[in-house]
Every structure is written in C-alpha cells, then in structure tokens.
C-alpha positions as CSV (number, residue, x, y, z in Angstrom):
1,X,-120.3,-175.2,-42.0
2,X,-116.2,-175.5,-41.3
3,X,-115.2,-172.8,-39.6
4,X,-112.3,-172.9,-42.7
5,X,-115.3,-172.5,-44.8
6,X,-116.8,-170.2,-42.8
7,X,-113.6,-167.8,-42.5
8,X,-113.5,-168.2,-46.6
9,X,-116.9,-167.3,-47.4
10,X,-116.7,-164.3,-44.5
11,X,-113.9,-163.3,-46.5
12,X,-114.9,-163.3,-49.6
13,X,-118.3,-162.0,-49.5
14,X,-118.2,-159.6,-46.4
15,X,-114.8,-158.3,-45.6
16,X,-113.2,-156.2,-47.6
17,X,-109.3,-157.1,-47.7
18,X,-106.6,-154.3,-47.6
19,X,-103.8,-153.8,-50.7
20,X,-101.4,-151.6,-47.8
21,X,-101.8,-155.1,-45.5
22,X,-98.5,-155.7,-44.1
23,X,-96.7,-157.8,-46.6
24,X,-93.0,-157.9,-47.5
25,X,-92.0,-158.7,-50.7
26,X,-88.9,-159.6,-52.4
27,X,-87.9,-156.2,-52.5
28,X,-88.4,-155.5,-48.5
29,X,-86.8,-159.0,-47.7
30,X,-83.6,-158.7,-50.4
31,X,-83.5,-155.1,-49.0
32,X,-83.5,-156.1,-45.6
33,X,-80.8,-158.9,-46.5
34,X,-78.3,-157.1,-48.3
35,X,-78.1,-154.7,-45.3
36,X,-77.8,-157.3,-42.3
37,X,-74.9,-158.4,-45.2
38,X,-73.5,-155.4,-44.9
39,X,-73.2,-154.6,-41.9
40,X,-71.4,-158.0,-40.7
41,X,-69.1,-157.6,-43.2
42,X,-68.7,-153.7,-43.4
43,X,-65.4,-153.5,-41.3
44,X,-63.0,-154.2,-43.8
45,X,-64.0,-151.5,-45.7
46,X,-66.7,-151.3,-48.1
47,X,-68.7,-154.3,-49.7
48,X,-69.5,-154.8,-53.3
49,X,-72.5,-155.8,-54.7
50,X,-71.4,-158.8,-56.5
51,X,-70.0,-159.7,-52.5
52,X,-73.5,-159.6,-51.1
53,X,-75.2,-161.3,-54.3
54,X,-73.5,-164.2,-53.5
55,X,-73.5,-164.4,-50.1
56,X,-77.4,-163.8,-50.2
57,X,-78.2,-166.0,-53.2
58,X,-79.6,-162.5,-55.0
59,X,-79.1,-161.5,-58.1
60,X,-76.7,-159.1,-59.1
61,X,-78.4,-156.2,-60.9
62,X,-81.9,-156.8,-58.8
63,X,-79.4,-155.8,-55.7
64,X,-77.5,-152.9,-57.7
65,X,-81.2,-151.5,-58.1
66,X,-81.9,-152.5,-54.5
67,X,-78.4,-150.7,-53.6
68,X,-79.7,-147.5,-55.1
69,X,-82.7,-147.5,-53.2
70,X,-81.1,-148.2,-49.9
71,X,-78.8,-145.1,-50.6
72,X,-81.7,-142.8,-51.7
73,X,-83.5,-143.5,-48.5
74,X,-80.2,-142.4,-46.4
75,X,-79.1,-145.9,-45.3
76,X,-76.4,-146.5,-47.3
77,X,-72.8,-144.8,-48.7
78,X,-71.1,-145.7,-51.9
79,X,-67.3,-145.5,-52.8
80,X,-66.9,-145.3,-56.5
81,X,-63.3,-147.7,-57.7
82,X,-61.3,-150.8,-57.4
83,X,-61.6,-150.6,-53.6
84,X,-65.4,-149.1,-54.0
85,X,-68.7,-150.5,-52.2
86,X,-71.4,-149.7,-50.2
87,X,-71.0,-149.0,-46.3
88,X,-73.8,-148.3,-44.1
89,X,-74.6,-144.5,-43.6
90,X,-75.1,-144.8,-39.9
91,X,-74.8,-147.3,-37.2
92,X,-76.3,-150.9,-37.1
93,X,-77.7,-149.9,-34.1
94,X,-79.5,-147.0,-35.4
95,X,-81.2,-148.3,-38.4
96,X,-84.7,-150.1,-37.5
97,X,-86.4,-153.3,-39.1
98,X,-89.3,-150.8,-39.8
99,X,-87.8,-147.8,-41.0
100,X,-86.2,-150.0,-44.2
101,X,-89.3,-152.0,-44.3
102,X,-91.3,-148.7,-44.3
103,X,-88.4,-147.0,-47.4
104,X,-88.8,-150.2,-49.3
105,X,-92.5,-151.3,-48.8
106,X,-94.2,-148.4,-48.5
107,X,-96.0,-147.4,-45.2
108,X,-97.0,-150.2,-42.8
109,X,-100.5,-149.5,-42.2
110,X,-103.5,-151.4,-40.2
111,X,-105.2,-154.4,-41.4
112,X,-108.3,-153.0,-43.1
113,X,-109.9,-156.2,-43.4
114,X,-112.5,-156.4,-41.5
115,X,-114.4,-152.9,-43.1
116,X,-118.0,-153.2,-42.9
117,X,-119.8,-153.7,-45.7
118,X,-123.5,-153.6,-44.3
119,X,-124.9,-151.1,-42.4
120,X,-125.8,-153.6,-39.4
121,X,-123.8,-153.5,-36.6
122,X,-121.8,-156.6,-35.9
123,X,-120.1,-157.5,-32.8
124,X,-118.2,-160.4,-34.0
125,X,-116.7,-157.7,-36.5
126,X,-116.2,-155.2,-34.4
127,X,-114.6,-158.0,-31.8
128,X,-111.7,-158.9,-34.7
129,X,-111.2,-155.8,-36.1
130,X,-109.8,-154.4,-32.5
131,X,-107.7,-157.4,-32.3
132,X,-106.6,-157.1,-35.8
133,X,-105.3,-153.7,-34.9
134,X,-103.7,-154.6,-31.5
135,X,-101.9,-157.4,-33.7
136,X,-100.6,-154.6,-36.2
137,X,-99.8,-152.0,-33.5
138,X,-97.8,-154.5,-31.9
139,X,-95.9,-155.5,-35.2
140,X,-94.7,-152.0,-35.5
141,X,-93.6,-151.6,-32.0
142,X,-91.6,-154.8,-32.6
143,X,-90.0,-153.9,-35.9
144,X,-89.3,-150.3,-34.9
145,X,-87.3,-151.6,-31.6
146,X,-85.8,-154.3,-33.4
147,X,-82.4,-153.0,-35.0
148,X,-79.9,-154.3,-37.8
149,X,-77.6,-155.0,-34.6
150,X,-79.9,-157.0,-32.9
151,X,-80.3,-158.9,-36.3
152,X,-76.6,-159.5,-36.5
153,X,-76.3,-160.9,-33.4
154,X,-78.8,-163.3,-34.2
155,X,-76.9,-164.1,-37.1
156,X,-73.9,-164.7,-35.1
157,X,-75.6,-166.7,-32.1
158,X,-77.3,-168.7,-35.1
159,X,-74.0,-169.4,-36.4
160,X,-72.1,-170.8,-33.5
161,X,-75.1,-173.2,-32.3
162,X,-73.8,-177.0,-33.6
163,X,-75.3,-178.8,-35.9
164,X,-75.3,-182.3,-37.0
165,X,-76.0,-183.4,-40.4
166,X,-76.0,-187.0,-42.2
C-alpha cells in the first residue's frame, strides 16, 4: 500500500478530523488584510473602506461587514463624514497575528485528528498526535509574537526588492 494511500485510508477510517483545526478563511485573511492596509496607510488620517477594497482586491460591502467586526473586537476606530474612515484603535505594534485571527476565526485550538477511535493502544498514534500538538503549540507562539508592524515591514522590504519582468 502507498503511504499516500495509506495516510487516506488512516484518515478516513481511523482518525477522527477536527472542525476547530486551524484554518483561516476568507473572513480571517480579508480581516487580516484590510488591517496591515490600514495601518500602512493610516497616517494621513483615516482610511475608507472603498480605499482598502481596492487596494486589497475585496469587495466593498464584504469589508464594511469585515470593518464592523474589526471594531467590535477593539481593533479598530471609525470617524463618521467626508473626512471619515477607520484608524487602528491601538498601535501596529500592539495588535498580534493571533489575537485578530482568534476575533475573526474563532479560537485556535489543537489538531484533534488523531483521536482514537479503538480502544487499543497505538504507538504510531500516540507518536503523531504529540507532534501534531508541538506543530500547533508552535503556530500560536509564532502568530502571537508576530505583530501587524512586523507584517508592515515585510510589506515594505517586499516592496523595495527589484524585480524584472518580460
């Protein structure tokens, strides 16, 4: 048997799969876009959505509902007006990867998906289902000391690298 075959029928008949898995959808990664958009391009005052939409390629009224999320959870202000938009509510530097991830996702929880199914103790199981959790520990350690600032900087390292095109 192929270990890809192997891993698939493991999978299917034996190991029970998690629905809190780390996963980000649309919401977490829109989320987490509009607010490295915002904080690059906060210091002429505040942004507006339809600013952000089309910087980000996301549509408008997905990111207004996005936007009222974001504020909900604490991470963003809004200024009502001509001159009106949304500013962060603290400091790049203080908002984590995996506190927005965690406001728009849910909680990031461990990898259940290796839960025993059978009563028989399997080493093998046992074996991936500590490194499994090592794997998600470490995923939370990284987003929770990675911060928007950080993600700017990449932005801004990203942007000044050349690049040649045909």
């Amino acid at each position: 048997m192929t270990v890809k075959r192997a891993v698939t029928t493991l999978a299917s008949s034996e190991w029970e799969y998690s629905s809190k898995a780390m996963k980000l959808s649309t919401k977490g990664e829109y989320g987490l876009l509009a607010l490295v958009d915002l904080a690059r391009h906060q210091d002429s005052g505040p942004v507006q959505v339809q600013q952000i939409a089309e910087r980000q390629g996301i549509s408008k009224q997905y990111l207004d509902q996005l936007m009222l999320l974001l504020k909900k959870a604490g991470f963003v202000t809004s200024a009502r007006g001509r001159l009106g938009g949304y500013t962060l509510a603290r400091t790049a530097e203080s908002i984590t990867l995996l506190e927005v991830v965690t406001a728009l996702e849910g909680p990031v929880e461990n990898v259940n998906f290796l839960a025993a199914r059978t009563r028989r103790r399997n080493t093998a199981r046992i074996a991936l289902k500590d490194v499994w959790q090592t794997f998600n520990e470490n995923s939370r350690t990284f987003l929770n000391s990675t911060t928007l600032a950080q993600v700017c900087e990449r932005c801004y390292a990203a942007e000044s690298q050349v690049t040649y095109e045909i």
